[in-house]
C-alpha positions as CSV (number, residue, x, y, z in Angstrom):
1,X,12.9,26.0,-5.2
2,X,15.7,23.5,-3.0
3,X,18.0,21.9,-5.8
4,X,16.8,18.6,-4.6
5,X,13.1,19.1,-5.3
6,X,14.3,21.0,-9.0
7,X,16.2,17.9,-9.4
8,X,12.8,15.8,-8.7
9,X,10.6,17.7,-11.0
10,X,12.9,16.8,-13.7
11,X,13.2,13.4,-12.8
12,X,10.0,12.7,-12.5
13,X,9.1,14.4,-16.1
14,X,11.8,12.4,-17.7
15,X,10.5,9.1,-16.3
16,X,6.4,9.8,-17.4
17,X,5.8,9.8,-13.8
18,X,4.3,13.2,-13.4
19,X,3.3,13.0,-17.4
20,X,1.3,10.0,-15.9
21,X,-0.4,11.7,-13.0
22,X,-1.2,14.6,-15.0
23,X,-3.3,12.5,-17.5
24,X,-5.0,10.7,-14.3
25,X,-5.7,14.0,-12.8
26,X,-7.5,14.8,-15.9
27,X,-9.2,11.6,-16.1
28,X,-10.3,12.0,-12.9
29,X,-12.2,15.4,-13.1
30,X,-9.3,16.6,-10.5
31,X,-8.4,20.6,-10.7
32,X,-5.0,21.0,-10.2
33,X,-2.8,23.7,-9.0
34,X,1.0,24.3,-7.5
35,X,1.5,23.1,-4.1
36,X,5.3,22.7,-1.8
37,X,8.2,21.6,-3.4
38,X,7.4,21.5,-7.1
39,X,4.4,19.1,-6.3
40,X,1.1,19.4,-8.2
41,X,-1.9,19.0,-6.1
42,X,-5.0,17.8,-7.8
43,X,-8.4,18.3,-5.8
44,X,-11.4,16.4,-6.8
45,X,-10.6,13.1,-8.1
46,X,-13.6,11.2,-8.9
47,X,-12.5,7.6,-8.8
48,X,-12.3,5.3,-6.0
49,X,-9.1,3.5,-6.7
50,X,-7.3,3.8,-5.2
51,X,-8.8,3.6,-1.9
52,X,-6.5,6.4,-0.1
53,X,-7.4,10.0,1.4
54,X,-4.1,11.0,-1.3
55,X,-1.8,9.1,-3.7
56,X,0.6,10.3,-5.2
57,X,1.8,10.0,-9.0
58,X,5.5,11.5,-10.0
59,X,4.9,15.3,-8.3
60,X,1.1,14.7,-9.3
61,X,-0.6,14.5,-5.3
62,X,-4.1,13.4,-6.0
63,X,-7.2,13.4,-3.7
64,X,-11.2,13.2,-3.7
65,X,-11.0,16.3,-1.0
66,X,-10.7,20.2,-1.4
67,X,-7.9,20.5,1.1
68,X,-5.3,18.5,2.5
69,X,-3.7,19.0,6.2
70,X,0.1,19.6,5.9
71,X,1.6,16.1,7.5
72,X,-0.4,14.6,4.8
73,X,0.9,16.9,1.8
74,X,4.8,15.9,3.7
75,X,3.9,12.9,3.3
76,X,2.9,13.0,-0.2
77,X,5.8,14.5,-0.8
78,X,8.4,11.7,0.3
79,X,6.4,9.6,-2.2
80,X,7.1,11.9,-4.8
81,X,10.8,11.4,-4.1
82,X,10.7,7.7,-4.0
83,X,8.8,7.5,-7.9
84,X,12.0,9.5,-8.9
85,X,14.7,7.1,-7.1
86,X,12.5,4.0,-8.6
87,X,12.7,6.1,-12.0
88,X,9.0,6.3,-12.5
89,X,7.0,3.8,-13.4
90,X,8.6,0.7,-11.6
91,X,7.4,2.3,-8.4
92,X,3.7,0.5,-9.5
93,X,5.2,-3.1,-9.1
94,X,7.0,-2.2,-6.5
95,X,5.0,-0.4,-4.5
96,X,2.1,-3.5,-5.2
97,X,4.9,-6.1,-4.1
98,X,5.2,-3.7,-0.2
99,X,1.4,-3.6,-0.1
100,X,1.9,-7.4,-0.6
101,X,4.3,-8.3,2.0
102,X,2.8,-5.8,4.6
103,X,-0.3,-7.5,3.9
104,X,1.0,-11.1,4.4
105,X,3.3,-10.0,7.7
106,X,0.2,-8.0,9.9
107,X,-2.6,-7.6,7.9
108,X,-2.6,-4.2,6.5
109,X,-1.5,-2.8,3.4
110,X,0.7,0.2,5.0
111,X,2.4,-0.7,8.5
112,X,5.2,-2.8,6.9
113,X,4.7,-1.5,3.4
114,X,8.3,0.2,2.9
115,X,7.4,2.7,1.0
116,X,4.5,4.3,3.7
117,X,7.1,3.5,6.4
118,X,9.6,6.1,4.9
119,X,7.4,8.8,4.0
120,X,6.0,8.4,7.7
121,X,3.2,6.5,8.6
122,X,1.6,8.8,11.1
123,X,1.8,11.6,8.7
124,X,0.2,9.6,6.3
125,X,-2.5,8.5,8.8
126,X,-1.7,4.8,8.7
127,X,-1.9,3.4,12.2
128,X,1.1,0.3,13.2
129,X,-0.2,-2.8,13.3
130,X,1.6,-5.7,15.1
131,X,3.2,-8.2,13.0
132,X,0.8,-11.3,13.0
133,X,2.7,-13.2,15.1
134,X,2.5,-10.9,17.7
135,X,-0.9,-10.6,17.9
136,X,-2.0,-13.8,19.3
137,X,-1.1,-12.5,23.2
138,X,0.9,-14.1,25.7
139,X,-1.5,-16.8,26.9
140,X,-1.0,-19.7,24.9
């Protein structure tokens, strides 16, 4: 495994992240097993919240599905980066405060949401929304 993504693992563990999304895996009747980059992907989650086709907790990739496509597991993945640089569990508040402001500026949780922006929207299957503003057409 790529230094970086050794580096992640650990940073992750030492935070509770992945500690975290282990126990929610488990909560969650998921069945986990390895998957790219140190990531743990858990197939099977009962619950419905979140309402995502994946989320992702420290290296812990959780979905209701037996499979995931590959731009979605990349995708994933950048998240799993981004709860080590926010050392774990301040990624929650944070990540709530983009879902916020994405929500207030267009209307949807993800197209201004920082933290889907940077782990790719497309590969995360969000589509991009126009800022509200922008949507009320040229003819007024």
């Amino acid at each position: 495994m790529d230094k970086r993504f050794r580096f992640r693992c650990v940073a992750n563990c030492l935070n509770l992240a992945t500690p975290l999304g282990l126990l929610v895996s488990v909560l969650g009747g998921a069945t986990r097993q390895p998957g790219p980059n140190g990531l743990i992907l858990a197939f099977g989650y009962r619950h419905r919240f979140p309402a995502a086709s994946a989320f992702t907790i420290g290296n812990v990739v959780l979905t209701s599905r037996d499979s995931l496509h590959h731009r979605l597991v990349m995708h994933e993945d950048r998240h799993a980066t981004q709860w080590a640089w926010c050392a774990g569990l301040p990624m929650l508040p944070l990540y709530l405060l983009a879902v916020l402001f994405s929500a207030i500026v267009c209307g949807d949780r993800a197209s201004y949401n920082v933290f889907e922006r940077f782990a790719g929207l497309e590969d995360g299957g969000y589509p991009r929304a126009p800022l509200r503003w922008r949507k009320r057409g040229s003819g007024g």
